[in-house]
Structure formats: C-alpha cells, structure tokens
N, C-alpha and C positions, 0 to 999 in steps of 0.2 A: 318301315315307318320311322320317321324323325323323332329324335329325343326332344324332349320339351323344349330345350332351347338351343337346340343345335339348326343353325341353317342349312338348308340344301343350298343356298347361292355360296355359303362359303367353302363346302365342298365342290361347289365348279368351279369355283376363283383359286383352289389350292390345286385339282387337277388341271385346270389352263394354266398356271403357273409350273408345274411340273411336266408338263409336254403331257401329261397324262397316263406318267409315271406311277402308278398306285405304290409302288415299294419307296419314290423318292417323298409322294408324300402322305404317306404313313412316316417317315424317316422325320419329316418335317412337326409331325403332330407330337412325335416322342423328343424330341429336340426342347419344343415349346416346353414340355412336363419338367424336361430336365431346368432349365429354367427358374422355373417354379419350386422345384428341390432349392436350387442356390438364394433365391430368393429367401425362403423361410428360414434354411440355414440361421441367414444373416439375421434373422430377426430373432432367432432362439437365442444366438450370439449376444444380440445388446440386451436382451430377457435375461440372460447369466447374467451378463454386466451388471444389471437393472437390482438381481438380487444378492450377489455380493458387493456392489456399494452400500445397499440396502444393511447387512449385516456385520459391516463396519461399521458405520454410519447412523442408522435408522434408530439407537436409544437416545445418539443426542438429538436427532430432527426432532423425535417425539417427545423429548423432555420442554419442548419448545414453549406449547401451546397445546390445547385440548385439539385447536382447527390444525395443527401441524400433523399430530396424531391421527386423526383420519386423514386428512391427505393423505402421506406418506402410505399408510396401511390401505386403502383404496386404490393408491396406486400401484401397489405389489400384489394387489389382486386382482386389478386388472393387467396389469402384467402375464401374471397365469393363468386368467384367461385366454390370452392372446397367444400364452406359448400352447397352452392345451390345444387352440381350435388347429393352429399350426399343425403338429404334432398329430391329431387327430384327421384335420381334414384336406392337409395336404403332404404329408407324410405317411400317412397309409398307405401300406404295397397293395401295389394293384398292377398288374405288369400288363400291357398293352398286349400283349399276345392273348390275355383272356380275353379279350375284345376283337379278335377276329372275326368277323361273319363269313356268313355264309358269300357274301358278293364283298370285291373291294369297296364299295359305296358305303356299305353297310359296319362296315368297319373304321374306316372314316369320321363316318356320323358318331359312333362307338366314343372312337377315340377325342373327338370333338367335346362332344358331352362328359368325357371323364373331364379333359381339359378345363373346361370350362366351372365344370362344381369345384373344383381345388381351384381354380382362381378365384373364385366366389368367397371361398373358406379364407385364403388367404387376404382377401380382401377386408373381412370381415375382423381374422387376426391382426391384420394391422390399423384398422379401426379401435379397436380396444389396447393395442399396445399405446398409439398414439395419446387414446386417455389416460393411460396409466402414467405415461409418461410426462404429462402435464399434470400431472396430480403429484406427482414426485417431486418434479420442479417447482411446484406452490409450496409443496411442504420446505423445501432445501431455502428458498427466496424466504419464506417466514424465519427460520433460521438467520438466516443473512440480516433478515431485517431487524431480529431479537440482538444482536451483539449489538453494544456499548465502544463506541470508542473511545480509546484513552486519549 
C-alpha cells in the first residue's frame, strides 16, 4: 500500500530511469534527502546570522519605536520557529535503511514518503524564516527611517 502521498507513477519513472536498478534508485532517493540536509543547514546558518545581528543590534532597533519593537521581536520568533521546524522535521535521524521493505517497491515508496514529509517541513521552515525575516527588515528600515540627518 502507497503512503499518502507517495506516487506509484513516480516510483516507475525512478525505476525506468534506473534501468530498474532498485539499489541505484534507492541510491537516488538518499541523495535527494542528502539534499535537504544541505539545504536546512543553510538556513539554520542565516537563523544564527538572524540571531546574533539580532544581539548586537536588536536594543537599538527597539529603542526605535513600540511598531520597531515588535517587529524585530516577531521576527526572531519567527525566526525560531523556522530554525525549530528545520531542526525538528528535517533533521531528524531517520536512516533509510529503517525503511526497507519487504519488496524493493515497497521500499521505494518508503523512502519517497520520508522524502517528501521533510520537504514538506522544510518548506514550511522556510515559510516562516521568510516572515521572520521581513519583519526584521521592517524593524532595521524603521530604524533607518528614525535617524536625523545632519
């Protein structure tokens, strides 16, 4: 039986594409995951960024304005939202060898479905990073806009 949203046509479009290789693609399906490691990496990456400019920075943004204030603070929590779901739902060890079945098909589909819920997650991570980071940028532009030229 198919996982919720794993296609069986995309498991015959990976073994017609593998000559029908079950080890090249399985090889194929862990590759994609790896992927996805480097991906969220990068985004944990500007999430530090996000919170040590934040703590340089973040008494003058909020000394701004009450509206710089949230900003800023909305968007360091959205922020850690985004690093959490990361962290959480696509960072989670899960090693494709639990996912063997009993038939290569079946394993496939397996690994399809894990693929797919951690891209889901990361999608969803960088959903919220994105707001966070537009809320930052409101706060930092308020900022900008508060100084006085001489």
């Amino acid at each position: 039986m198919l996982g919720e949203h794993v296609s069986e046509d995309e498991v015959a479009r990976i073994l017609r594409l593998v000559g029908g290789d079950h080890l090249r693609a399985y090889e194929m399906i862990e590759r994609q995951m790896g992927v996805l490691v480097l991906r969220t990496q990068v985004l944990l990456s500007l999430s530090g960024i996000v919170i040590t400019v934040t703590g340089f920075s973040g008494r003058l943004i909020a000394e701004t304005s009450a509206l710089a204030r949230l900003s800023i603070t909305s968007g360091i929590f959205l922020v850690l939202v985004a690093a959490a779901l990361a962290i959480g739902g696509v960072l989670r060890l899960t090693w494709m060898t639990q996912e063997i079945g009993p038939e290569p098909r079946v394993t496939l589909e397996r690994g399809i479905a894990l693929r797919d819920g951690k891209s889901r997650m990361l999608s969803l991570a960088l959903l919220f990073f994105v707001a966070g980071l537009a809320c930052y940028c409101f706060a930092i532009a308020q900022l900008l806009w508060a100084t006085h030229p001489k």
